[in-house]
C-alpha positions in Angstrom: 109.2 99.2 99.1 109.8 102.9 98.9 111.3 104.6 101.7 111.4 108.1 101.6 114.2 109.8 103.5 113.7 113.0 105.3 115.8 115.5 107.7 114.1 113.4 110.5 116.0 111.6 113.4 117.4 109.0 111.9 116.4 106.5 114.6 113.4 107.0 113.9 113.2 106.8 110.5 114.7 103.4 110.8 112.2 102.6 113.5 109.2 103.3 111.4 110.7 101.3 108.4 111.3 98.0 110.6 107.5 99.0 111.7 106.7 99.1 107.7 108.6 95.5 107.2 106.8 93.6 109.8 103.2 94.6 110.1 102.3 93.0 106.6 103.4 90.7 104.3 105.0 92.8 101.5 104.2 90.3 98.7 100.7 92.0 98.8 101.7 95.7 98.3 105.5 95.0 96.3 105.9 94.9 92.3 107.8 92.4 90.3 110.5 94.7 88.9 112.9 92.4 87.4 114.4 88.6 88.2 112.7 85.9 86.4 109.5 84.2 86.9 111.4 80.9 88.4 112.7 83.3 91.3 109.4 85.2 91.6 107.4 82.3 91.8 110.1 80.7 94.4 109.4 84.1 96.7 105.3 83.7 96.2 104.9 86.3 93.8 103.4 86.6 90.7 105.1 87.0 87.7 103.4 90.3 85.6 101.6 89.6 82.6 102.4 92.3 79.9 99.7 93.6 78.0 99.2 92.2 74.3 100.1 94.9 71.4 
């Protein structure tokens, strides 16, 4: 998850991050970005296919 820091209060940036990590499950909007598939799989992710050359 990006979080992108502003001259904002922050309070209340940190407020509207904790809002951002529990209204969803964040398997359904995060990318696999490194790890293995073992640990990916472990977490409920899906491990990326890369495209054929």
């Amino acid at each position: 998850m990006k979080l992108l820091v502003s001259g904002e209060d922050p309070t209340l940036q940190a407020a509207r991050l904790a809002g951002r990590l529990v209204a969803g499950d964040p398997r359904r909007t995060a990318e696999v970005c490194g790890g293995s598939p073992e640990f990916a799989k472990q977490l409920g992710y899906s491990w990326p296919r890369r495209p054929s050359p």
